[in-house]
Structures are given as C-alpha cells and as structure tokens.
N, CA, C and O atoms as a Tinker XYZ file with bonds, in Angstrom:
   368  protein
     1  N     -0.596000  -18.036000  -15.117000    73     2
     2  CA    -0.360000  -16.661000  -15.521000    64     1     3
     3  C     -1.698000  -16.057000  -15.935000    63     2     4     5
     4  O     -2.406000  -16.493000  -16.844000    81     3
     5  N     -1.975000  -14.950000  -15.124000    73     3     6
     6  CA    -3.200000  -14.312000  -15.797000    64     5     7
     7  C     -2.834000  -12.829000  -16.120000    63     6     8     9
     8  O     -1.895000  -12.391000  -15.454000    81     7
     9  N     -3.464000  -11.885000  -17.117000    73     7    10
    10  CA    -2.792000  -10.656000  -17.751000    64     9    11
    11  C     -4.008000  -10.258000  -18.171000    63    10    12    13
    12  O     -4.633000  -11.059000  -18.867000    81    11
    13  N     -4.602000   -8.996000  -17.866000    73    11    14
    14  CA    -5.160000   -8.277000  -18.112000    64    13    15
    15  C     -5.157000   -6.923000  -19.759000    63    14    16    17
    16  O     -5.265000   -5.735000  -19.456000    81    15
    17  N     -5.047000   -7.246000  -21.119000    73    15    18
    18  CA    -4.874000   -6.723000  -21.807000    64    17    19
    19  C     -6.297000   -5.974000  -22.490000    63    18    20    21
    20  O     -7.481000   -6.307000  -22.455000    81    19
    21  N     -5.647000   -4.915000  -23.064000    73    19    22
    22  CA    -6.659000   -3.714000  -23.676000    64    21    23
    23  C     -6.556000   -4.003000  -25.489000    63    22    24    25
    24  O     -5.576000   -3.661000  -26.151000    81    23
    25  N     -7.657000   -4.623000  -26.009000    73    23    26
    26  CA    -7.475000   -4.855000  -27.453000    64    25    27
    27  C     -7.386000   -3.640000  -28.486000    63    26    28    29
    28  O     -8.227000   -2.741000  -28.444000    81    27
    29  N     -6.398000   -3.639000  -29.365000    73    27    30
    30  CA    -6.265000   -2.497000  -30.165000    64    29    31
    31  C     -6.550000   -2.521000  -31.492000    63    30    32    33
    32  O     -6.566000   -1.565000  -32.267000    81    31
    33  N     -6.841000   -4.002000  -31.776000    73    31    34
    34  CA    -6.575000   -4.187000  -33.574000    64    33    35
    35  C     -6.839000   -5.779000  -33.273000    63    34    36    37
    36  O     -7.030000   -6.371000  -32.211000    81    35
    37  N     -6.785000   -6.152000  -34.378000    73    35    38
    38  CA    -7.078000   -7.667000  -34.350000    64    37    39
    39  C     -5.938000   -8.592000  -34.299000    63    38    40    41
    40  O     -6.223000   -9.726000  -34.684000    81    39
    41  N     -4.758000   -8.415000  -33.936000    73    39    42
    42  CA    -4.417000   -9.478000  -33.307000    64    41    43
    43  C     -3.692000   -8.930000  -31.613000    63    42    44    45
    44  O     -3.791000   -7.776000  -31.197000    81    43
    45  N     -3.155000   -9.805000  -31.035000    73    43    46
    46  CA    -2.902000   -9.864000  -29.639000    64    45    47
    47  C     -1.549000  -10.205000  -29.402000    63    46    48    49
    48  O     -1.307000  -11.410000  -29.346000    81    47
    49  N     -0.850000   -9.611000  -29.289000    73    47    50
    50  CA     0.264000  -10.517000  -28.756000    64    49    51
    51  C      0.900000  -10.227000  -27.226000    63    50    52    53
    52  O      1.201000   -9.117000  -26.787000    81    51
    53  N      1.021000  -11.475000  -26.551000    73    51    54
    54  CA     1.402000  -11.511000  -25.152000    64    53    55
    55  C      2.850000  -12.360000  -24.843000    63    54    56    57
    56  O      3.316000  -13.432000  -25.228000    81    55
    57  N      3.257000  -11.363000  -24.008000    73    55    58
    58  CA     4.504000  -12.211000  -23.684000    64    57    59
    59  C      4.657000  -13.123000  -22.630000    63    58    60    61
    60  O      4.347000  -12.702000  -21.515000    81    59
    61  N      5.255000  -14.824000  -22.769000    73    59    62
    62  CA     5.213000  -15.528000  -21.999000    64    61    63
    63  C      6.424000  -16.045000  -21.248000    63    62    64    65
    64  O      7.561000  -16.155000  -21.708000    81    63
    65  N      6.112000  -16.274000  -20.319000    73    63    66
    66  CA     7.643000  -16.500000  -19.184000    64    65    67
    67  C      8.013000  -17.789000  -20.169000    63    66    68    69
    68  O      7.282000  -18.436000  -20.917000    81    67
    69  N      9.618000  -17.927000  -19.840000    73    67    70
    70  CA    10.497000  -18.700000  -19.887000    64    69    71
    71  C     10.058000  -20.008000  -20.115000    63    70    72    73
    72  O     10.065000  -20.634000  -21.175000    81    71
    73  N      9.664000  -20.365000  -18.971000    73    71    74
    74  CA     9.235000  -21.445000  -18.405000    64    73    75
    75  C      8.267000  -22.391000  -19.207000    63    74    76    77
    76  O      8.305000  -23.621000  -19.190000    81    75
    77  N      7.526000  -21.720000  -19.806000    73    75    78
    78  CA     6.429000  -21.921000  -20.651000    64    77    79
    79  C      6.679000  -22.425000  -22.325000    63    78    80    81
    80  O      5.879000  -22.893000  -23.135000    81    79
    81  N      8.212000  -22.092000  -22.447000    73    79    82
    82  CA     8.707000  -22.264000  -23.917000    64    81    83
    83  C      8.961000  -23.542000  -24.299000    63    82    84    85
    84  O      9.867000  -24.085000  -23.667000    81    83
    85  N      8.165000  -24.505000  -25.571000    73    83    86
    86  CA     8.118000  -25.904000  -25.810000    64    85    87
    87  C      6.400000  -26.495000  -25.142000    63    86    88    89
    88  O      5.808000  -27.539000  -25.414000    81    87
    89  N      6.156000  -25.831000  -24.601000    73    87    90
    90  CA     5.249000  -26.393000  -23.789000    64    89    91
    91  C      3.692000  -26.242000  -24.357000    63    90    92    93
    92  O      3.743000  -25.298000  -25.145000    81    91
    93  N      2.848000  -26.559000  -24.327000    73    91    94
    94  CA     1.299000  -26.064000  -24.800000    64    93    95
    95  C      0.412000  -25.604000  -23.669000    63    94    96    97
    96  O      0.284000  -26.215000  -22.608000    81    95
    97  N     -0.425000  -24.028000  -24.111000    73    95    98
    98  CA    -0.882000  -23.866000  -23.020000    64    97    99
    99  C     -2.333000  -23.510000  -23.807000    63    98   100   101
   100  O     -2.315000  -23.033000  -24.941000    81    99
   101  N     -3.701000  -23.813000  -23.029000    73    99   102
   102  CA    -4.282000  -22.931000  -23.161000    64   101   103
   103  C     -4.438000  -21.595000  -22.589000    63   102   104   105
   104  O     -3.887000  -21.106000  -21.604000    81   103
   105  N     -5.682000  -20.874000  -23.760000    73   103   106
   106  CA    -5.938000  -19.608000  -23.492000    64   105   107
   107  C     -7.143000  -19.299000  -23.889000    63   106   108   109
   108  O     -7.760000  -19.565000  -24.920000    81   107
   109  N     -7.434000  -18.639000  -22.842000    73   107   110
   110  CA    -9.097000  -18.491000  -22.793000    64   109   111
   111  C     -9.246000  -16.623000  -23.087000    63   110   112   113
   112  O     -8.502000  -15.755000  -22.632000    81   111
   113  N     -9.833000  -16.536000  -23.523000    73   111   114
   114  CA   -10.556000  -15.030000  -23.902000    64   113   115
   115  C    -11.556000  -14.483000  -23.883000    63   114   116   117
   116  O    -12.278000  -14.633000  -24.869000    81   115
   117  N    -11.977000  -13.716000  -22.890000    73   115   118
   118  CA   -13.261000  -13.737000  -22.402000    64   117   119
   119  C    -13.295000  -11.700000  -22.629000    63   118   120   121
   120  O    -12.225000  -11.116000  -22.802000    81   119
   121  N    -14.222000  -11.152000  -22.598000    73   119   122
   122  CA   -14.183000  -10.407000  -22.491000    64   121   123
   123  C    -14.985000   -9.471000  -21.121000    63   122   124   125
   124  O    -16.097000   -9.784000  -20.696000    81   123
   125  N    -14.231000   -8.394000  -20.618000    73   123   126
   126  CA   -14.100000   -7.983000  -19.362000    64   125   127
   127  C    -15.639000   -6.942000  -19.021000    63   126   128   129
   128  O    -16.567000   -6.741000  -19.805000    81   127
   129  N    -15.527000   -6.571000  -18.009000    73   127   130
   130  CA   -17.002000   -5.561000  -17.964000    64   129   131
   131  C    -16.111000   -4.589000  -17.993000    63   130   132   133
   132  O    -14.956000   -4.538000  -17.573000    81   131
   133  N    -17.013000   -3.556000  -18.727000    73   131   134
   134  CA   -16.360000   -2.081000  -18.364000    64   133   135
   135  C    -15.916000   -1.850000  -17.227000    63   134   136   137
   136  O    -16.732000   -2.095000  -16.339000    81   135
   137  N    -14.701000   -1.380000  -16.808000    73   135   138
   138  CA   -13.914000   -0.578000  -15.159000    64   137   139
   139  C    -12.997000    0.212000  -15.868000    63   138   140   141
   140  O    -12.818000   -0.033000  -17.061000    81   139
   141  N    -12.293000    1.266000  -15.232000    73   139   142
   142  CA   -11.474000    1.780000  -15.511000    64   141   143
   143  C    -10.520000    1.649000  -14.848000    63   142   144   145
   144  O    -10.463000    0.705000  -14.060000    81   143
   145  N     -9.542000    2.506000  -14.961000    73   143   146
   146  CA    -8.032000    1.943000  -14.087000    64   145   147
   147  C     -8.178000    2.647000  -12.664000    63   146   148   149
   148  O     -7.480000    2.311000  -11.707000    81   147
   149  N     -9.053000    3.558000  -12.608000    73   147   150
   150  CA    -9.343000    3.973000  -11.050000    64   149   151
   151  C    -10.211000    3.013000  -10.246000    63   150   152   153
   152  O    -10.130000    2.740000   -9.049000    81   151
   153  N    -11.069000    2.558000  -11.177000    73   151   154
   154  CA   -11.694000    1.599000  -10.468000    64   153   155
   155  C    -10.849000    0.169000  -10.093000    63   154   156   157
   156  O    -11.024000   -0.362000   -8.997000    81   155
   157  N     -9.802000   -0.480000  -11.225000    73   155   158
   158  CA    -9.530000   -1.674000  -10.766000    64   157   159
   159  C     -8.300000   -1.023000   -9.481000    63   158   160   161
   160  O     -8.035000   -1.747000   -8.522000    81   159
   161  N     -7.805000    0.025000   -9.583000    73   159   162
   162  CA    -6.693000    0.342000   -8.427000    64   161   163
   163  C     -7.442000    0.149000   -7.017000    63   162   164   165
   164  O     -7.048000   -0.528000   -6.067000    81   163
   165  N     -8.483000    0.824000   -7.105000    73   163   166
   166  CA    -9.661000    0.747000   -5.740000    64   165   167
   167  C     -9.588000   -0.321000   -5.352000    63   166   168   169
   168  O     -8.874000   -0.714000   -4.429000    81   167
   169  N    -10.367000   -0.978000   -6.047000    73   167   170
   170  CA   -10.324000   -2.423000   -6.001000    64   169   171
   171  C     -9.154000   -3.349000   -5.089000    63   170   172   173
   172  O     -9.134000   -3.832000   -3.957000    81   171
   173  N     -8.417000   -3.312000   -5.998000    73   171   174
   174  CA    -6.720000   -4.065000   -5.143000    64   173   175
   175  C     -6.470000   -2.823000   -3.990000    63   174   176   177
   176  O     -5.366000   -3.045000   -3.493000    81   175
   177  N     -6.788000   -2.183000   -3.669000    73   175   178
   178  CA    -6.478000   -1.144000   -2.914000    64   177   179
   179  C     -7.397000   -1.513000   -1.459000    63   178   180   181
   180  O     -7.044000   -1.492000   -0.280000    81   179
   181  N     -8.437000   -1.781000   -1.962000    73   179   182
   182  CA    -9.478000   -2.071000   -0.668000    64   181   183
   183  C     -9.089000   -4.118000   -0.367000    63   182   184   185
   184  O     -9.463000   -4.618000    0.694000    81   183
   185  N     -8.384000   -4.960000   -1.389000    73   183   186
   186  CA    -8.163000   -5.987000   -0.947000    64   185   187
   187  C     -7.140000   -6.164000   -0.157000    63   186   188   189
   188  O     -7.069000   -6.843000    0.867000    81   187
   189  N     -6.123000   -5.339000   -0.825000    73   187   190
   190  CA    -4.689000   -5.138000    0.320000    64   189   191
   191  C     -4.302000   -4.923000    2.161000    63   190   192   193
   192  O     -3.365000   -5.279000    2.876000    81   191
   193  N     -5.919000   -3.956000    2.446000    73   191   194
   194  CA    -5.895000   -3.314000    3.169000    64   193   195
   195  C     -6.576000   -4.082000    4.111000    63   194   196   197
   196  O     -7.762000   -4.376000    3.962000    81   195
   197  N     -5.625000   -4.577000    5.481000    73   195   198
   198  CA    -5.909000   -5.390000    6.607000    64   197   199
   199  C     -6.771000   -4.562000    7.268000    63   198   200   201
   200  O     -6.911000   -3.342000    7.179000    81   199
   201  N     -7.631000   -5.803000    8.303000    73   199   202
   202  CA    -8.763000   -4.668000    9.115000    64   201   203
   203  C     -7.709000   -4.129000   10.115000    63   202   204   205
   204  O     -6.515000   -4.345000    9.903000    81   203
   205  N     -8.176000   -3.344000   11.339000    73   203   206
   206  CA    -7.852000   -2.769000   12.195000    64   205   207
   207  C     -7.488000   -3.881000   13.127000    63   206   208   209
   208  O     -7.961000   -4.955000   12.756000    81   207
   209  N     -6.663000   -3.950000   14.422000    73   207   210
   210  CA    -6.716000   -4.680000   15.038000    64   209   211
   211  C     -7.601000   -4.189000   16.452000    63   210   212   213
   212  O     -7.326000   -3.060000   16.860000    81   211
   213  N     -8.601000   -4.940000   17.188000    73   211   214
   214  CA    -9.203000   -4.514000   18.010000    64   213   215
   215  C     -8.763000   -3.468000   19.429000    63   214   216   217
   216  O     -7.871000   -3.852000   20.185000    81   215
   217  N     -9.317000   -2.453000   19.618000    73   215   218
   218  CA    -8.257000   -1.974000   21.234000    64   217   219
   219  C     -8.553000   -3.257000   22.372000    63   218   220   221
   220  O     -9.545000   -3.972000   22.521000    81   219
   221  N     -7.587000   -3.222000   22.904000    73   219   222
   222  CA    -7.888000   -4.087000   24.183000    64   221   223
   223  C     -8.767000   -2.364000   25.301000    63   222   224   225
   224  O     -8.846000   -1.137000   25.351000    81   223
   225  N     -9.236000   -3.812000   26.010000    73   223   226
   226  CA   -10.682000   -2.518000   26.754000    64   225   227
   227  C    -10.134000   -1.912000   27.685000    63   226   228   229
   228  O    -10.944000   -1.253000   28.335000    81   227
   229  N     -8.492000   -1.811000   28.241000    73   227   230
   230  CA    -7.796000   -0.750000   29.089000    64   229   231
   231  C     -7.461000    0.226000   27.947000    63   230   232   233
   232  O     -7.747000    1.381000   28.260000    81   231
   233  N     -7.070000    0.129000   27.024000    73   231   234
   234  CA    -6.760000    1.313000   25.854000    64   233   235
   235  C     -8.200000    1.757000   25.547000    63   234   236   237
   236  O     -8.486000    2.954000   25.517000    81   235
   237  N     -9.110000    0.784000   25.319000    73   235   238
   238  CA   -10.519000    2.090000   25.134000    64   237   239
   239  C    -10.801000    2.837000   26.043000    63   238   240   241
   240  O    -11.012000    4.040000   25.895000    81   239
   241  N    -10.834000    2.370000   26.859000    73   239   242
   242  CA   -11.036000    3.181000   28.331000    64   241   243
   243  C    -10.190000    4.459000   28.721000    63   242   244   245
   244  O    -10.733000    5.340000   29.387000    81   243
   245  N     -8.716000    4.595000   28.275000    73   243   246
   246  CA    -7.772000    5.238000   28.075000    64   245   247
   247  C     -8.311000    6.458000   27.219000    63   246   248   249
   248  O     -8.566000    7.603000   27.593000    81   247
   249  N     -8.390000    6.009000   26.239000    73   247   250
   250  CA    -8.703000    6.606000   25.043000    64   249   251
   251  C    -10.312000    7.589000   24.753000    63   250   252   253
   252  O    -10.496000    8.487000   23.931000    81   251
   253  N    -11.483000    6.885000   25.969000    73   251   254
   254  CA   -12.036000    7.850000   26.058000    64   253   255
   255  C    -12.334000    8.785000   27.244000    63   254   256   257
   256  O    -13.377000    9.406000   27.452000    81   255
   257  N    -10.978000    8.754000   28.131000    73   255   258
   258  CA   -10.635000    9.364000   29.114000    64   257   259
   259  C    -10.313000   10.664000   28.865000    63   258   260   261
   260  O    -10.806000   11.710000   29.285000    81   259
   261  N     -8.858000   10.307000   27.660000    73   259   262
   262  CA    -7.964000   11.248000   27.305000    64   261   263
   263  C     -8.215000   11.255000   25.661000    63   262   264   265
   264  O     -7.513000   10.509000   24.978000    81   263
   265  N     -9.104000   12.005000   25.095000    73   263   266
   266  CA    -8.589000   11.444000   23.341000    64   265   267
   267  C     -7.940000   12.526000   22.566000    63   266   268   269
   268  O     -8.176000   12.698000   21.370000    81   267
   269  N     -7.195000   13.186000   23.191000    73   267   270
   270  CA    -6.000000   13.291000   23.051000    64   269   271
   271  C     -4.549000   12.771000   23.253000    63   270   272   273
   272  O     -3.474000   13.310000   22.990000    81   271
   273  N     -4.915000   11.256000   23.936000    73   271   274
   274  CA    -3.781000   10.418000   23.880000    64   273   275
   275  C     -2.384000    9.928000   23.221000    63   274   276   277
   276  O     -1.232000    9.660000   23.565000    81   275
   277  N     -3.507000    9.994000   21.620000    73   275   278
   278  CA    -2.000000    9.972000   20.960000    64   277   279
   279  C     -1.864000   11.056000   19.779000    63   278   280   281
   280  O     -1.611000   10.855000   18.591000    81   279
   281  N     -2.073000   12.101000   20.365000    73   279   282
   282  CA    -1.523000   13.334000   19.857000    64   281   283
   283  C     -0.483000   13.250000   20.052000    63   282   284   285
   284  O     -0.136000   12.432000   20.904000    81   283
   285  N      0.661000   14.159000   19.270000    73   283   286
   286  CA     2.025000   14.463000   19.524000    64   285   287
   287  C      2.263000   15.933000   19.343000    63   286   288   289
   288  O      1.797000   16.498000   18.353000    81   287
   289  N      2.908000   16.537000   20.172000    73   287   290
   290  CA     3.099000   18.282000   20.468000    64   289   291
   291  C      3.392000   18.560000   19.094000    63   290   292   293
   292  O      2.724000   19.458000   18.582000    81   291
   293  N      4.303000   17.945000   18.345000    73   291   294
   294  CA     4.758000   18.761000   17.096000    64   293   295
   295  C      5.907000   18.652000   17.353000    63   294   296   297
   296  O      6.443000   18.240000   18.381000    81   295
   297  N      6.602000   19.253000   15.836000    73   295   298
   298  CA     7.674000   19.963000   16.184000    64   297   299
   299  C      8.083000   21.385000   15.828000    63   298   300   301
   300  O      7.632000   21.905000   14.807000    81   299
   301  N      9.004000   22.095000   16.710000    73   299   302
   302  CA     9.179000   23.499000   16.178000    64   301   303
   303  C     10.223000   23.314000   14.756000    63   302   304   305
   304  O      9.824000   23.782000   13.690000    81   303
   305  N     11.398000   22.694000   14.820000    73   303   306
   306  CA    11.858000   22.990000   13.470000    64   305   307
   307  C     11.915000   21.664000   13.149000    63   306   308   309
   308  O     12.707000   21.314000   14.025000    81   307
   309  N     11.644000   20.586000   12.495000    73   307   310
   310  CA    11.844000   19.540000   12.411000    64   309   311
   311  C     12.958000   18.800000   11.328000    63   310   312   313
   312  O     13.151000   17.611000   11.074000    81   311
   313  N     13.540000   19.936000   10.858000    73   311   314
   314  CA    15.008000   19.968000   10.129000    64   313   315
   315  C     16.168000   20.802000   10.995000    63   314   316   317
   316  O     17.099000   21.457000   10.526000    81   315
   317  N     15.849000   20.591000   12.334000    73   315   318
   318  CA    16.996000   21.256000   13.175000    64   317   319
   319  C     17.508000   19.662000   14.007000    63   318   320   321
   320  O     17.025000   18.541000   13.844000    81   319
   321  N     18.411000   20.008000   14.727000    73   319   322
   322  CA    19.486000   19.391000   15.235000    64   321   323
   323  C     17.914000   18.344000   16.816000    63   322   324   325
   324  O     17.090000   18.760000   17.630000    81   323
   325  N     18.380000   17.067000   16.370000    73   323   326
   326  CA    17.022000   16.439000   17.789000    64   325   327
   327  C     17.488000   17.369000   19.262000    63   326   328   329
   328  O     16.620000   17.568000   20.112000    81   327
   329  N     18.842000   17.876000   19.459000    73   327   330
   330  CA    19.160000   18.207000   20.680000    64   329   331
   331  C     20.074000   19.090000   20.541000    63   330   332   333
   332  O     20.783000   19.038000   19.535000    81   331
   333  N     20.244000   19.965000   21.384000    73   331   334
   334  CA    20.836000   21.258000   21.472000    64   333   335
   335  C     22.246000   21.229000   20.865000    63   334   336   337
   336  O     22.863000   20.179000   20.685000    81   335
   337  N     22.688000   22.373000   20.578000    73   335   338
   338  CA    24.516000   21.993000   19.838000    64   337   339
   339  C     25.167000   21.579000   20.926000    63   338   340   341
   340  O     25.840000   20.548000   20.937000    81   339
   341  N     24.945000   22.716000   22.400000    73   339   342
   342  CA    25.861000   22.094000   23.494000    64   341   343
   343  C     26.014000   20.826000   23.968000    63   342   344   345
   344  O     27.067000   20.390000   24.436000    81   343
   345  N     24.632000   20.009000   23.823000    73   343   346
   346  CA    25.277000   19.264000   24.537000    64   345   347
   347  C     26.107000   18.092000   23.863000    63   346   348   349
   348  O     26.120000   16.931000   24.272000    81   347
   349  N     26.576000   18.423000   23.118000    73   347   350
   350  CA    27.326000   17.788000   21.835000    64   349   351
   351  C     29.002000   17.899000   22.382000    63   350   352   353
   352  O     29.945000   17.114000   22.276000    81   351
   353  N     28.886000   19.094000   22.930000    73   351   354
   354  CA    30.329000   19.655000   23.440000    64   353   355
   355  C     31.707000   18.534000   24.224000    63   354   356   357
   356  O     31.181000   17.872000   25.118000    81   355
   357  N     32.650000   18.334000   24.140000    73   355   358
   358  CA    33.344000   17.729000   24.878000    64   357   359
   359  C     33.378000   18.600000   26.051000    63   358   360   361
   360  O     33.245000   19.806000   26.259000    81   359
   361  N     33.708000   17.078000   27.049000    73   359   362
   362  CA    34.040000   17.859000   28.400000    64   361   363
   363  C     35.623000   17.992000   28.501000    63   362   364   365
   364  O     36.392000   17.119000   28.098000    81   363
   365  N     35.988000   19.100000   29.044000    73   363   366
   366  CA    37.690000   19.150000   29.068000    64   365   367
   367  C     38.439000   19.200000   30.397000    63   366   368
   368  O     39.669000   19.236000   30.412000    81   367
C-alpha cells in the first residue's frame, strides 16, 4: 500500500485495509518534492497514455494521397431521426 498524504499538524492518521489488521507493518516517511496536483495528474496522464500504433505503408500512402481521408461530412441535425420518417412506414 502506498498513499500519498498532505501534513496538517503533527500527527497523521491513515487508514489501513482489512487485511492488514493484527499484523505489523512498516512505515517509512519520507518527505516529497514540491508538485502540485496539476502536475502529479500530468504525470499519470502522460503514463497512461499508449503510443500510437504505426500506419501500415498502404494507409500512409493513402493518407498522403487523400488527407482528407478520414474526414467525415458532418451532420445536418444530429438529434434528428438516422433515416427519413417514411421509410419507417408499413407497407399495406
């Protein structure tokens, strides 16, 4: 278990899993370098984040043919019906 805490006063208290109750653990206390919480989010933010996967060299080739490839037209109402009311209609 590792936990990242912000000291406020002189003592500490942390809560420990279940698992841990009866048992002896150490605990080490070290103190941290200055970061802030934008910085440690970055951080896990840039570790999370898988690389790209490579194009195969018919998609590059594609791609600087057309690079507008994977554009998409849009849409005109994109809270309207995917397809017309009629053709919804029974046939009789």
């Amino acid at each position: 278990m590792e936990t990242i805490q912000t000291v406020t006063g002189p003592i500490l208290a942390i809560k420990m899993p279940p698992a841990f109750q009866g048992k002896q653990v150490k605990i080490v206390v070290t103190p941290m370098e200055s970061t802030t919480d934008e910085d440690e989010f970055a951080k896990r933010r840039r570790e999370g984040i898988m690389e790209k996967p490579a194009l195969s060299p018919e998609l590059r080739q594609r791609l600087l043919d057309n690079p507008d490839l994977l554009k998409t037209e849009g849409y005109d109402d994109p809270f309207g019906p995917a397809c017309p009311p009629e053709d919804w209609e029974a046939v009789s």
